[in-house]
Backbone atoms as SQL, in Angstrom:
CREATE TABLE atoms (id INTEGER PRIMARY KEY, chain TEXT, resi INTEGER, resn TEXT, atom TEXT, x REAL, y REAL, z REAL);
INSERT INTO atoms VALUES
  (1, 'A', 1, 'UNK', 'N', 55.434, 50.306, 51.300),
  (2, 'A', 1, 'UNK', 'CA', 56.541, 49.394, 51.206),
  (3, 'A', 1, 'UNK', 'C', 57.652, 49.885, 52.126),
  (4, 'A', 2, 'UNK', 'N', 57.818, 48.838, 53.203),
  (5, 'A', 2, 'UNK', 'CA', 58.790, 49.633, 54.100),
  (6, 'A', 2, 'UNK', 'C', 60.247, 49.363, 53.962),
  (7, 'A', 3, 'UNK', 'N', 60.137, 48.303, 53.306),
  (8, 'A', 3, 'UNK', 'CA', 61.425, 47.558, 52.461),
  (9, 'A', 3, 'UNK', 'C', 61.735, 47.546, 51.007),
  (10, 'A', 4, 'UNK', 'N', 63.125, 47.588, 50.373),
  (11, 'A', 4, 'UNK', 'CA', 62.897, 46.997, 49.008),
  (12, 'A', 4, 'UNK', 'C', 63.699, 46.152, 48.582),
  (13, 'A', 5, 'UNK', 'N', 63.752, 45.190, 47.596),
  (14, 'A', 5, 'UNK', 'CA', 64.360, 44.553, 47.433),
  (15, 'A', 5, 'UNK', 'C', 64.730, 44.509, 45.429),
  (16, 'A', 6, 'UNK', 'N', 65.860, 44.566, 44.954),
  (17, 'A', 6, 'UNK', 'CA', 66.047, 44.897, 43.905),
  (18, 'A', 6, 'UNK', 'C', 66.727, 43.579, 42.983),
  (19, 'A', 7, 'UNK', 'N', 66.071, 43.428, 42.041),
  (20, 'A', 7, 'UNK', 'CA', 66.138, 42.040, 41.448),
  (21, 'A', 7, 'UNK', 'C', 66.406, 42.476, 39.352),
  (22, 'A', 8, 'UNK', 'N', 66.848, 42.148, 38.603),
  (23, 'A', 8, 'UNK', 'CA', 67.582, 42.243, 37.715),
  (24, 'A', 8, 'UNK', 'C', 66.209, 40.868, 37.168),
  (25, 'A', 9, 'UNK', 'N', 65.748, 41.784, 36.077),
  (26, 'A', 9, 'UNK', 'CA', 64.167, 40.904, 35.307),
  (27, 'A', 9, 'UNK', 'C', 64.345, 40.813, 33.509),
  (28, 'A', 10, 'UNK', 'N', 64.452, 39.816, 33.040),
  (29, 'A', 10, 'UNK', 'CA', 64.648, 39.467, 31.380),
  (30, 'A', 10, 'UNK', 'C', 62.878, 38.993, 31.312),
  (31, 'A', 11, 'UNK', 'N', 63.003, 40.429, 30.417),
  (32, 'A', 11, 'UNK', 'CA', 61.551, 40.184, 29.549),
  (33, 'A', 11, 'UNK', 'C', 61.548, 40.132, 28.194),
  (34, 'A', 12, 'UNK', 'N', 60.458, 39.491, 27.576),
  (35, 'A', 12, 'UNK', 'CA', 60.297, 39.515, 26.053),
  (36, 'A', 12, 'UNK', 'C', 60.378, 40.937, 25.614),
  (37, 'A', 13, 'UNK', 'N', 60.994, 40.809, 24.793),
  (38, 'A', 13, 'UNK', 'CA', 60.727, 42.428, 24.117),
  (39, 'A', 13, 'UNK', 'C', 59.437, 43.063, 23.940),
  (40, 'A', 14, 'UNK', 'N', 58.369, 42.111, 23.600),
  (41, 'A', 14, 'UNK', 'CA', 57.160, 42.449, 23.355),
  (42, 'A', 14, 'UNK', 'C', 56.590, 43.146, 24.520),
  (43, 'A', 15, 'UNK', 'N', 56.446, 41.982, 25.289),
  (44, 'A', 15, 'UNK', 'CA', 56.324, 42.208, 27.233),
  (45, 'A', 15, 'UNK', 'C', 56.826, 43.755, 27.170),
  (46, 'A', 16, 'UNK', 'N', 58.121, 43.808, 27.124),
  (47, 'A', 16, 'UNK', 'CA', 58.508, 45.014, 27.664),
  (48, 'A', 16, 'UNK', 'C', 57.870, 46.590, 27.360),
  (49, 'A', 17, 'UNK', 'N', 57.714, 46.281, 25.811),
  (50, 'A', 17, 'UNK', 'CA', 56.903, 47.197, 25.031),
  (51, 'A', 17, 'UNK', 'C', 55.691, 47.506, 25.540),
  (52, 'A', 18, 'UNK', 'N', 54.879, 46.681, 25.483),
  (53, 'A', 18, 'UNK', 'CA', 53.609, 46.613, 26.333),
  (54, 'A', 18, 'UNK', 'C', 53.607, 47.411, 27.693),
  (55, 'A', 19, 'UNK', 'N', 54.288, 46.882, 28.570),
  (56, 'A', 19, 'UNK', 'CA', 54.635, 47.392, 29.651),
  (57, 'A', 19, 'UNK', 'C', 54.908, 48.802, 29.824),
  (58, 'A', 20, 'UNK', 'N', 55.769, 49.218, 28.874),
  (59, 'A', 20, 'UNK', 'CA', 56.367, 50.554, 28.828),
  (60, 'A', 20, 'UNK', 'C', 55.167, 51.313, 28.478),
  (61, 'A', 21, 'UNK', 'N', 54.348, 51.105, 27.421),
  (62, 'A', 21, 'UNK', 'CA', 53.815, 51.655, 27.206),
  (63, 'A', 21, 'UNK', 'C', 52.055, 52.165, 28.086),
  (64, 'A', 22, 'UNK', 'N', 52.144, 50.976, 28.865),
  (65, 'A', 22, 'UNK', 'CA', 50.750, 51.040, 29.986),
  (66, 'A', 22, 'UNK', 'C', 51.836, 52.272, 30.574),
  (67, 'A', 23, 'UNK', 'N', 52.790, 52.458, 31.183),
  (68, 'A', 23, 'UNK', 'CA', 53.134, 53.168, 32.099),
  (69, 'A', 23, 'UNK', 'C', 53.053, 54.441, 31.822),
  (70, 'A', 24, 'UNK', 'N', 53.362, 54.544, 30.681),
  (71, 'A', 24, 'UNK', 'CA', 53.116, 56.179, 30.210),
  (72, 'A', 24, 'UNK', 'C', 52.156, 56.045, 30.046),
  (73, 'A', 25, 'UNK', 'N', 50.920, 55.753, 29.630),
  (74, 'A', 25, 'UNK', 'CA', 49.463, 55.892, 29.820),
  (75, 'A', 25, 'UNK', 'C', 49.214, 55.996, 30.763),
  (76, 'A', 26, 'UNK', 'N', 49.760, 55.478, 32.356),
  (77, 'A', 26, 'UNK', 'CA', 49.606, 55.673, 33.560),
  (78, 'A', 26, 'UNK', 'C', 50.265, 56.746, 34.170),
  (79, 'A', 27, 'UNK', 'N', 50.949, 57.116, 33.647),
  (80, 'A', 27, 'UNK', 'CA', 52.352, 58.425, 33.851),
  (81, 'A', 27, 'UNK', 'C', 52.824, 57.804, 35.319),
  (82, 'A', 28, 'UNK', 'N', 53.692, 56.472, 34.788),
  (83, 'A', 28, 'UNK', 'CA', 53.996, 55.831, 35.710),
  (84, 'A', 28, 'UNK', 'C', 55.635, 55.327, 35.473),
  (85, 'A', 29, 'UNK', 'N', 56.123, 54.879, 36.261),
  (86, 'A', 29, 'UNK', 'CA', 57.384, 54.571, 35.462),
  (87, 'A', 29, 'UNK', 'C', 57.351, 53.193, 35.445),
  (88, 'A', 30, 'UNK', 'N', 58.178, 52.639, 34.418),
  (89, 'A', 30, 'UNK', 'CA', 57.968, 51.376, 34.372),
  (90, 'A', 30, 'UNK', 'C', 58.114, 50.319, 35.458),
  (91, 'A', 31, 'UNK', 'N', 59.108, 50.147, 36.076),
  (92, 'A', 31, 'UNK', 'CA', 59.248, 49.978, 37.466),
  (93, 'A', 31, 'UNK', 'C', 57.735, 49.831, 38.183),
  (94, 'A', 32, 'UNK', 'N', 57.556, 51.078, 38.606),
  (95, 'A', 32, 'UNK', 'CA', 56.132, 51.238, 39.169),
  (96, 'A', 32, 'UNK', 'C', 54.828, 50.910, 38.904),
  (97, 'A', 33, 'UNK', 'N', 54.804, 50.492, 37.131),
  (98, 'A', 33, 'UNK', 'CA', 53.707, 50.012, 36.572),
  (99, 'A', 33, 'UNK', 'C', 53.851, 48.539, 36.707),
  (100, 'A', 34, 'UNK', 'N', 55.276, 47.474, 36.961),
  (101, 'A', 34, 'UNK', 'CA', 55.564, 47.097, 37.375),
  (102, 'A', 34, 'UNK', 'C', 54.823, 46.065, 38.916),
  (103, 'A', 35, 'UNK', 'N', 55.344, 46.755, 39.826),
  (104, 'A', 35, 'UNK', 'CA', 54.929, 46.598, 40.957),
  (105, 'A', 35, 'UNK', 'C', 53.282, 47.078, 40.887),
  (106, 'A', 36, 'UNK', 'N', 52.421, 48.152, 40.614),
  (107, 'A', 36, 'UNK', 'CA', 50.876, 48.168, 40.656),
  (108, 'A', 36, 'UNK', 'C', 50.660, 46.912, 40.341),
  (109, 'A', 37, 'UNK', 'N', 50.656, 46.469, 39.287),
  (110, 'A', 37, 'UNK', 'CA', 50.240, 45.005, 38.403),
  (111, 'A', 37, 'UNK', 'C', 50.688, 44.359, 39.466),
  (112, 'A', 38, 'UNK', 'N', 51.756, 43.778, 39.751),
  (113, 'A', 38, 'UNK', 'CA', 51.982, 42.729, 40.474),
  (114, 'A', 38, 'UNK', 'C', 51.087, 42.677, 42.390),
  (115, 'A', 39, 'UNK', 'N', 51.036, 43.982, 42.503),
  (116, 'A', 39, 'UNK', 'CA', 50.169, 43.909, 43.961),
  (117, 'A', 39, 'UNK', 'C', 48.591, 43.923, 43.444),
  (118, 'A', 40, 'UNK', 'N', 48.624, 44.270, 42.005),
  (119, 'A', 40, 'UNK', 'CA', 46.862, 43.910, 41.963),
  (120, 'A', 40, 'UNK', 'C', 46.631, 42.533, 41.764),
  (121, 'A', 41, 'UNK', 'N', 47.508, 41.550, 41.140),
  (122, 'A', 41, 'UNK', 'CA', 47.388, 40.549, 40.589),
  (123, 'A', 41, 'UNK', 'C', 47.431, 39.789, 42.388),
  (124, 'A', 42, 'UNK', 'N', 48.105, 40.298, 43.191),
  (125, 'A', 42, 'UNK', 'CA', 48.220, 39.585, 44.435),
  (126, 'A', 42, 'UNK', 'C', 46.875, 39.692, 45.507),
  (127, 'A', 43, 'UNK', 'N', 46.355, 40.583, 45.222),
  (128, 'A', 43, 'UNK', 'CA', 45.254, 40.963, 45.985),
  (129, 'A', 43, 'UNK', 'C', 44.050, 40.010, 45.638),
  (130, 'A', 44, 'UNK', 'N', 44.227, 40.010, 43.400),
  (131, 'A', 44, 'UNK', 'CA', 42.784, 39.626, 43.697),
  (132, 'A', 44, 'UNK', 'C', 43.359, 37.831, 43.953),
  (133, 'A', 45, 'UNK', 'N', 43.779, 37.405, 43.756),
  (134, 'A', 45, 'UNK', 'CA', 44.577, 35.652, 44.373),
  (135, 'A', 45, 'UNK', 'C', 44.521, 35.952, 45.804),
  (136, 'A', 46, 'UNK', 'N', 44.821, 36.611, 46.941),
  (137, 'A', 46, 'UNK', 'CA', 44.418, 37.066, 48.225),
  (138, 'A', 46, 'UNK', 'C', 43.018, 36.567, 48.273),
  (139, 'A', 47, 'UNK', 'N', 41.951, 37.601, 47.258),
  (140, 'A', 47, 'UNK', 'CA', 40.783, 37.721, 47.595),
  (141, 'A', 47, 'UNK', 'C', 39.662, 36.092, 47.129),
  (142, 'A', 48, 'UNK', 'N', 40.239, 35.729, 45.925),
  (143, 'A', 48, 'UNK', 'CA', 40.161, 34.606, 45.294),
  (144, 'A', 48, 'UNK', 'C', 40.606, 33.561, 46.559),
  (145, 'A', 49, 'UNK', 'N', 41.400, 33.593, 47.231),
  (146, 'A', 49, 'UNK', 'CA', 41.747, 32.375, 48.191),
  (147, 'A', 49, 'UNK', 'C', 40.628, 32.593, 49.301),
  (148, 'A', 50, 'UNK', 'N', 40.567, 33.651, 50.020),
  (149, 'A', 50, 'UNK', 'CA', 39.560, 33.797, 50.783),
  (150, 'A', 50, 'UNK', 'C', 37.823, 33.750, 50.737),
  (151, 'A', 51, 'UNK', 'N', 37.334, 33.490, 49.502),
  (152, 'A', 51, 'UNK', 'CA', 36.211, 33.410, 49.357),
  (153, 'A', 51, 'UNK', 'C', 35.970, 31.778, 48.959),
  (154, 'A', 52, 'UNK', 'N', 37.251, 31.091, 49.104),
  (155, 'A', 52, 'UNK', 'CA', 37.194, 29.610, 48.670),
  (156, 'A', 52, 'UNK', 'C', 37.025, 28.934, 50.335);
């Protein structure tokens, strides 16, 4: 990421919980568990578009 861009995010509490808690299972910070998810979720829609 050669850029960043910083954005202010309202999640369900639940969501958040969830979240928090993959990250420490990942020894990740939330933030960062964050962004993984969101570039995996982009890849496989990437990969999903290209095989269509």
């Amino acid at each position: 990421m050669d850029e960043e861009k910083r954005i202010t995010l309202r999640l369900p509490v639940d969501l958040h919980e969830w979240l928090a808690a993959q990250a420490r299972s990942a020894r990740r910070s939330l933030n960062s568990e964050i962004v993984y998810r969101l570039e995996v979720e982009r890849a496989a829609v990437e990969a999903d578009a290209e095989s269509h």
